[in-house]
N, C-alpha and C positions, 0 to 999 in steps of 0.2 A: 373236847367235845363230849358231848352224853346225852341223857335223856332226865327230865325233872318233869316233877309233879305239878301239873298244869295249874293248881289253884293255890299251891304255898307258892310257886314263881310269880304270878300274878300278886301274892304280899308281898313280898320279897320286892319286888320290884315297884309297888306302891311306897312301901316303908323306905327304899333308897332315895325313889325321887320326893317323898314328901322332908327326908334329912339331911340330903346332898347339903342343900347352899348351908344351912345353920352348920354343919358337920365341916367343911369346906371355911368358913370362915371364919370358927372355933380353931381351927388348924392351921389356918393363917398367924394368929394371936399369938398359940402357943404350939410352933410346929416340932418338940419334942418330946408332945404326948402320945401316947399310944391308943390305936381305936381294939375296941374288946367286942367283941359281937358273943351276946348269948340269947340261950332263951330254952325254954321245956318243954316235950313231947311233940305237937304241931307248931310250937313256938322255936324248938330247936330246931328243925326242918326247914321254916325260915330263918332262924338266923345263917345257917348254913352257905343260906343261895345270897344272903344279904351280903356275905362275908364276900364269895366270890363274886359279886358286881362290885363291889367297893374295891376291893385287890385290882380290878384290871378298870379301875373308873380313871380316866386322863385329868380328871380335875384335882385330885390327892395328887402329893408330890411322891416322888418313887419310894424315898422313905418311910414314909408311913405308910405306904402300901406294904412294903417289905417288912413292917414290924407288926401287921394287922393280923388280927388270930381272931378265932372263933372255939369254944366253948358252948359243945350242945351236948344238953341233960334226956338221955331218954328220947332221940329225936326221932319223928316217924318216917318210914321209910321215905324219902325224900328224891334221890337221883339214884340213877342207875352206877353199876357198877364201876364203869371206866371213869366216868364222873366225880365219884368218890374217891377213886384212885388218883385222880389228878388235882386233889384239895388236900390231902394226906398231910402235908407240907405243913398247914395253918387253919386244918379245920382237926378239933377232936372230938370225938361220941363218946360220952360215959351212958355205960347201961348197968345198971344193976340187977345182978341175978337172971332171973327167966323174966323178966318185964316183954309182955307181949306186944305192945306198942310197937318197938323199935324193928318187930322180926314182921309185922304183917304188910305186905305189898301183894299187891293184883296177882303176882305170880302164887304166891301160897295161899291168897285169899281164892281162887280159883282151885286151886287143888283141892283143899277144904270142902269145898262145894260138891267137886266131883266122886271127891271119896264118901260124901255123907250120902249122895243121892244115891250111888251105886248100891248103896246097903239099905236105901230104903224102898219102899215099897210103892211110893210117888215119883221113883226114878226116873221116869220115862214125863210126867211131866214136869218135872225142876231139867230133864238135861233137856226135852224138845223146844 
């Protein structure tokens, strides 16, 4: 259990139920292919959440859930901590370098905020 970003879950779970049956009966045909979930920046963030509703979906059979992996480029901060902790398994983030994308979430975007105001001289109205 965790916490996720309310509008890549909402894709995320548009993009399952709009591929579920095709994806489901693609697997039927040929059930020793493997599913690959990816995608870059805001696209890696959903594939992410795509990956874990597909992994625990009862309509894949156990095998192909167990061979299921995800591959996210750059992805934007997407779930919380314990969350990502519990995809480790079959989800991975590539980042390259200082790419800022993948590090900005509410909690540092908030800090950001707080530190600029404090030094400026509209401080009082950016913090009231």
């Amino acid at each position: 259990s965790g916490l996720a970003h309310a509008g890549i879950l909402r894709a995320a779970r548009f993009i399952v139920t709009s591929v579920r049956g095709a994806l489901v009966e693609a697997l039927a045909r040929e059930p020793t292919y493997n599913v690959f979930v990816t995608g870059h920046s805001l696209g890696g963030g959903t594939a992410a959440l795509v990956s874990m509703f597909l992994k625990h979906d009862p309509l894949l059979a156990a095998p192909v859930r167990q061979r299921l992996r995800a591959v996210c480029l750059a992805p934007a901060a997407t779930v919380s901590a314990a969350l990502g902790r519990a995809v480790q398994d079959f989800v991975v983030s590539l980042v390259y370098g200082c790419d800022l994308v993948p590090r900005i979430d509410i909690g540092s975007t908030a800090k950001f905020v707080h530190e600029v105001a404090k030094a400026s001289p509209l401080k009082q109205a950016i913090l009231s």
